[in-house]
C-alpha positions in Angstrom: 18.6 -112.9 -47.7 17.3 -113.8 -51.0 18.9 -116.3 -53.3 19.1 -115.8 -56.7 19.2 -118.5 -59.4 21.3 -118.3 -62.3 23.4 -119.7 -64.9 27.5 -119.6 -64.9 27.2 -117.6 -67.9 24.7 -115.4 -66.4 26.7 -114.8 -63.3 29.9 -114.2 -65.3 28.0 -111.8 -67.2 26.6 -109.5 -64.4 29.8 -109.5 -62.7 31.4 -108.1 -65.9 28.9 -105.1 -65.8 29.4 -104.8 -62.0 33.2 -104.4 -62.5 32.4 -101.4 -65.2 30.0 -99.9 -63.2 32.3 -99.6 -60.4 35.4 -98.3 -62.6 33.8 -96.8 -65.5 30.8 -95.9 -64.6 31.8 -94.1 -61.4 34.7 -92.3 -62.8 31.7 -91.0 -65.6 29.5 -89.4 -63.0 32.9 -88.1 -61.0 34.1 -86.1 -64.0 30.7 -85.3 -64.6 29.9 -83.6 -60.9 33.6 -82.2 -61.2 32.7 -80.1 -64.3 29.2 -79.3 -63.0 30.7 -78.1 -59.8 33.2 -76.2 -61.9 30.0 -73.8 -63.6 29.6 -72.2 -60.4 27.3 -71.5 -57.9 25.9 -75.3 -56.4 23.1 -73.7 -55.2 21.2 -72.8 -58.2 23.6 -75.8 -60.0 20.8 -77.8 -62.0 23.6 -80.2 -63.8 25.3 -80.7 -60.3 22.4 -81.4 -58.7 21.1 -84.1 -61.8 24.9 -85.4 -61.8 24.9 -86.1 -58.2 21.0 -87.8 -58.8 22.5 -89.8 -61.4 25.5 -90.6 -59.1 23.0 -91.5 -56.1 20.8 -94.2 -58.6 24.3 -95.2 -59.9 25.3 -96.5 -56.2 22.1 -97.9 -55.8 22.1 -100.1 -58.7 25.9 -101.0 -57.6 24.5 -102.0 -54.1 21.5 -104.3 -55.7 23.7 -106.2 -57.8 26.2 -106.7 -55.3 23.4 -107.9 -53.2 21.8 -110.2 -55.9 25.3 -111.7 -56.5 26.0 -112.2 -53.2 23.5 -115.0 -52.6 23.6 -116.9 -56.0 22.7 -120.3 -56.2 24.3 -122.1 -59.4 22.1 -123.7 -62.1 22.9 -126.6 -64.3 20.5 -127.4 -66.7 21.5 -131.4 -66.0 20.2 -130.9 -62.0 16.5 -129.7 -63.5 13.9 -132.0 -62.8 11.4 -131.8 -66.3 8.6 -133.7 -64.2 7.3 -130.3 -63.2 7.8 -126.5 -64.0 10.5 -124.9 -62.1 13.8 -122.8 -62.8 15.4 -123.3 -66.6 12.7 -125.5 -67.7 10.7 -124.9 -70.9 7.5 -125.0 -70.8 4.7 -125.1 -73.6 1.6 -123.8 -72.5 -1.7 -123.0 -74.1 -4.0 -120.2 -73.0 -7.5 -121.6 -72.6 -9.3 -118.7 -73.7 -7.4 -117.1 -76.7 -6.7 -120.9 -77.5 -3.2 -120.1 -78.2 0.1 -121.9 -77.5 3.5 -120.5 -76.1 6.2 -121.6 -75.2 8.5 -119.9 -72.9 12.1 -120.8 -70.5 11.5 -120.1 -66.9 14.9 -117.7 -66.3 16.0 -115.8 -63.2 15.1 -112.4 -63.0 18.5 -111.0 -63.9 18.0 -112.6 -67.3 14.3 -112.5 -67.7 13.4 -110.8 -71.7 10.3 -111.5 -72.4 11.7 -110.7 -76.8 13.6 -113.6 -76.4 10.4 -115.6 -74.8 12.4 -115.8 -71.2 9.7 -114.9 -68.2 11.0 -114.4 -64.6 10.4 -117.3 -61.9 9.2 -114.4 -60.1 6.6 -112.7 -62.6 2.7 -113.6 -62.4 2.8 -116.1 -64.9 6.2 -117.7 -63.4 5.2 -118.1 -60.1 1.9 -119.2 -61.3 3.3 -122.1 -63.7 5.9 -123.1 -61.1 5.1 -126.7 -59.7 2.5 -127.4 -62.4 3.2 -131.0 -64.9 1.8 -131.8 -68.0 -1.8 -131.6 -68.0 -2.4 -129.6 -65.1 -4.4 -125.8 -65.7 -2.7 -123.3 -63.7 -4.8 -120.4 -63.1 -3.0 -117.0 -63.0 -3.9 -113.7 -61.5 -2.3 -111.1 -63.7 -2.7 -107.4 -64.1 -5.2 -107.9 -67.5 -7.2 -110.0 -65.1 -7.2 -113.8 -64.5 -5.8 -116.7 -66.7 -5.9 -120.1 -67.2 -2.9 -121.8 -69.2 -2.7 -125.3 -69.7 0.5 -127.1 -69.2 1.1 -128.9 -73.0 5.2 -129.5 -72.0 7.7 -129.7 -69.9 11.9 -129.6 -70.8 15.5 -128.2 -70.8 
């Protein structure tokens, strides 16, 4: 099983939106087969047959984050080692051949968001910078082609 790193918050969070999915959400796409199934004829029923889609994807997504929350791991940002990139550090990086610095947090999947300059441990770049200290070049297959991104710092 995979483990999934993440914050208190971020857990307390995602189990919020599990608890609607299973009571809101589901008693949504009920109401919404029931009135489908009410239009007549299911087997030329295009809404039934797109509300019971919908209610298959729905499950699914119910399934994965039960899954995913299953197998946390807790993070607090006072256990992260800064000698090295890894999980909820910040790291400050300049891309050698634009000559540009960025600075992103090294987040979980679940609360990647790349607007709020969060990239998943799991992402290219991520799994590429994980490991690396200050100094080091990590060099980074991504789909645009290769990069190479200097580590400028490391913290919380």
């Amino acid at each position: 099983m995979k483990v999934s790193y993440m914050t208190q918050e971020v857990y307390e969070r995602l189990m919020a939106e599990l608890d609607v999915m299973k009571t809101t959400g589901r008693k949504q796409i009920a109401d919404a087969i029931a009135t489908a199934r009410d239009k007549g004829d299911l087997s030329e029923n295009a809404e039934y047959d797109a509300a019971k889609d919908a209610q298959g994807m729905h499950e699914a997504k119910i399934n994965e984050l039960e899954k995913q929350l299953a197998n946390v791991k807790f993070l607090k940002e006072e256990d992260i080692d800064t000698s090295q990139v890894s999980i909820l550090t910040t790291v400050t990086i300049k891309n050698l051949k634009m000559n540009k610095e960025f600075t992103y947090k090294i987040v979980s999947e679940s609360e990647a968001d790349i607007s709020q300059k969060k990239i998943s441990v799991s992402s290219p770049i991520g799994e590429g910078l994980l490991g690396k200290k200050v100094g080091e070049v990590a060099t980074i297959e991504t789909p645009r082609g290769e990069m190479q991104l200097e580590i400028l710092n490391i913290t919380i």
